[in-house]
C-alpha positions, 0 to 999 in steps of 0.5 A, a space after each residue: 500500500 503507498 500513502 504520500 503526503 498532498 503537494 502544498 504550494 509554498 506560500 508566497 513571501 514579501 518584504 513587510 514592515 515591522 518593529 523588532 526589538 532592540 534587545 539583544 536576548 529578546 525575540 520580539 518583533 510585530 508586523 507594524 500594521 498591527 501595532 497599536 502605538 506609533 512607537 510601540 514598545 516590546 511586549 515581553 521585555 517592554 524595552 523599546 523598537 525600531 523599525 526593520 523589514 522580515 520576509 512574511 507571508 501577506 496578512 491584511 489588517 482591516 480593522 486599521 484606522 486610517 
């Protein structure tokens, strides 16, 4: 009997804009569409962030004002 996994498409990437932050040992960053502060601070550590760019996957925030 042959069982094979279904051929996903690889989802496409583009270059987005987010906040990453400027600790060292920290991880955290967020997409800058999804911030709720012009100049958001980190989450986890609440050190502060600087804007950067990441390759990610589309994601549209509709709830943003404008």
């Amino acid at each position: 009997m042959y069982f094979s996994k279904k051929a996903f498409e690889p989802i496409q990437e583009q270059e987005t804009s987010v906040w990453m932050c400027t600790t060292d040992r920290c991880s955290g960053w967020m997409r800058e569409d999804f911030a709720f502060e012009k100049s958001p601070s980190c989450p986890f550590c609440h050190a502060d962030m600087v804007k950067d760019t990441k390759m990610l996957p589309p994601l549209s925030n509709y709830t943003q004002k404008k």
